[in-house]
N, C-alpha and C positions, 0 to 999 in steps of 0.2 A: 790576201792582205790589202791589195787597193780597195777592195769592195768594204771592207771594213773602216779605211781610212775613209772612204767617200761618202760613209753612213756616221763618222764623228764628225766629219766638215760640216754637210749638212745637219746636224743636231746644233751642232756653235750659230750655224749661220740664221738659225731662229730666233736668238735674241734682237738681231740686226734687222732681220725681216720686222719685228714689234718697234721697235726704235724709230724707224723710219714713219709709224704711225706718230710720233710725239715729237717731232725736231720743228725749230721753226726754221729751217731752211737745207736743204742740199745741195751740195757742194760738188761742181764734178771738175777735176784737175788732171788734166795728162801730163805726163813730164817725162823727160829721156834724160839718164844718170850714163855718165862714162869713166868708168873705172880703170887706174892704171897702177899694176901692182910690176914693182922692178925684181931683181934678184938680193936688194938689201932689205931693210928695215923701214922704207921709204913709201906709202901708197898715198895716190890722189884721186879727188872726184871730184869731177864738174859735172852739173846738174840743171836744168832750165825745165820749166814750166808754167803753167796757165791755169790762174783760177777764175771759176764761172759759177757765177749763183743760179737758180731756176726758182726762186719764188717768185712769181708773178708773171714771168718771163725769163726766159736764156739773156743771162748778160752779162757779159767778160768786167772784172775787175781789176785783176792785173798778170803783168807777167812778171817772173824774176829768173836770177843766175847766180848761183852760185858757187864756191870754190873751196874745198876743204886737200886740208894732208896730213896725213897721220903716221906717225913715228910708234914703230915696236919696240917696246922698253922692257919686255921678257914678262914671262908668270902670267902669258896670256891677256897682256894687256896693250894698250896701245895711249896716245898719246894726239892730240888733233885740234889744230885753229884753224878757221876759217870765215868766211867774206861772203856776203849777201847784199846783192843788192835790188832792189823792189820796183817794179814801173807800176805807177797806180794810173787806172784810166778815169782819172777823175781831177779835175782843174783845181779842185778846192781841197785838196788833201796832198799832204807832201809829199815824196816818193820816203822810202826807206833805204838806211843802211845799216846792217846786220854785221858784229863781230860776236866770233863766237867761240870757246874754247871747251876740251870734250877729256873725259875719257873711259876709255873703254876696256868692259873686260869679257873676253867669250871664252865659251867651254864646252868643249862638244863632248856627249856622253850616248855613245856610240851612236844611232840614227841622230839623234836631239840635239841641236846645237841650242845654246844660250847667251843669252850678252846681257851684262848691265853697263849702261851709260850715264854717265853723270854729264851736265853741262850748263855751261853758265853764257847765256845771249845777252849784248846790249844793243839794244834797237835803236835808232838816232833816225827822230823824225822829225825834220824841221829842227827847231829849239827844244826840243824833248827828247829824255834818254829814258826807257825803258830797260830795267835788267830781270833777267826770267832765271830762275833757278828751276832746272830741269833734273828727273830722275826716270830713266825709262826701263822695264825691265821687257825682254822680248825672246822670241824663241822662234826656229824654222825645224821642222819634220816633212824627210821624202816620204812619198809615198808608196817607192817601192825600194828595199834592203837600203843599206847603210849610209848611199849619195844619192845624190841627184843625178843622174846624169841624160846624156842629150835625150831629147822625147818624153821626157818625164816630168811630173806634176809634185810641186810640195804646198805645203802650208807653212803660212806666218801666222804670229799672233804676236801680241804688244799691249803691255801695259803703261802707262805716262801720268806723270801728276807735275804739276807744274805750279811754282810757287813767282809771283811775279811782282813789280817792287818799282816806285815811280815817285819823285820827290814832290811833295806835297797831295799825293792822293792816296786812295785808300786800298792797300794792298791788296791783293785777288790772289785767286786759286781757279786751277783749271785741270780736268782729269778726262782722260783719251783713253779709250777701248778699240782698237785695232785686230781685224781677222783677212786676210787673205790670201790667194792661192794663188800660184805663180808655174810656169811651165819653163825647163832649159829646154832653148830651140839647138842650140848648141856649144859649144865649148863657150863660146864668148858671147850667146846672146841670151836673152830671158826677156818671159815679157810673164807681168805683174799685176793682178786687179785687188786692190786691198778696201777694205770699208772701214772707215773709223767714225766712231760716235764719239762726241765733242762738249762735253761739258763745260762751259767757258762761265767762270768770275760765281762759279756754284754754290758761294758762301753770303752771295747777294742776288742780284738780279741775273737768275741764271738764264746763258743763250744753249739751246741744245740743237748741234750743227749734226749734220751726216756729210762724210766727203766722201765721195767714190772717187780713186785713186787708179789711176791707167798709167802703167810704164812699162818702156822698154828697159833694158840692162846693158849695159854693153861693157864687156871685161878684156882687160890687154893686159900681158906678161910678157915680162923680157927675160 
């Protein structure tokens, strides 16, 4: 069964290998997510990390942090506002701050779990608000029987389209392909490598990004 799963990973992970010939830039971002799930209805995540371009050279552009909580409202859904905020390293660009509201619905059909997330960001930069209407459909399979559990390897994948919306300019579109494979080290920990390719404002002057994505996971229950 793994040997089969690790010959469809690598089959997915060939489009990403081509991709990588046609981006104009990659992107590589580590970040550590900390998860807190209580005994109600109630979970939080705080998150930080670090984005770095390499075209031309390695060079950090910013860091941020962020803070979300999400309320279970039943039927498999959930409920989620949260708070970003951006450090640009760059004198002549503003920092960012991010509000954002979610919601979510997962479904797990026996190994396959599924989510759809709908969500609406307003970005607040300087004298400028940005709102992005977001829709992501996504999906995790273990790689061996029904969980994940400790020592073991699964696969993500994700799909994203993004609709986005700014007074007096000319609306965009932007569409995200997402694949990758994450290992639990243990009950509470995981670490994550995922690739997305990036279609940004594709309906004009289209940007096509690749982000290599490195994290840890870290999960707490009471």
């Amino acid at each position: 069964m793994t040997f089969y799963y690790s010959r469809l990973f690598l089959f997915l992970w060939v489009p990403f290998i081509s991709f990588s010939q046609i981006t104009d830039d990659v992107i590589v971002e580590p970040s550590l997510n900390i998860s807190w799930h209580n005994n109600a209805r109630w979970s939080f995540n705080t998150a930080i990390s670090e984005r770095n371009r390499t075209q031309g050279s390695f060079e950090a552009l910013h860091i941020q942090a962020s803070q979300f909580a999400s309320y279970e409202v039943g039927f498999y859904s959930q409920l989620g506002v949260g708070v970003m905020y951006r450090e640009l390293f760059d004198d002549l660009r503003p920092e960012e701050v991010r509000f954002s509201e979610q919601y979510v619905y997962t479904r797990k059909y026996n190994a396959l779990k599924i989510a759809h997330r709908l969500r609406w960001d307003q970005r607040l930069r300087g004298d400028r608000t940005t709102h992005r209407w977001r829709y992501r459909f996504s999906s995790s399979l273990p790689l061996n029987g029904f969980a994940t559990d400790a020592s073991e390897f699964y696969l993500t994948a994700s799909l994203e389209t993004l609709f986005i919306a700014e007074r007096d300019q000319r609306p965009g579109y932007d569409q995200r392909f997402s694949l990758g494979i994450g290992k639990q080290l243990s009950n509470q920990l995981k670490l994550q490598f995922v690739t997305t390719y990036r279609l940004e404002d594709f309906t004009a002057h289209t940007d096509r990004l690749l982000f290599l994505n490195i994290g840890g996971i870290m999960l707490f229950y009471k």
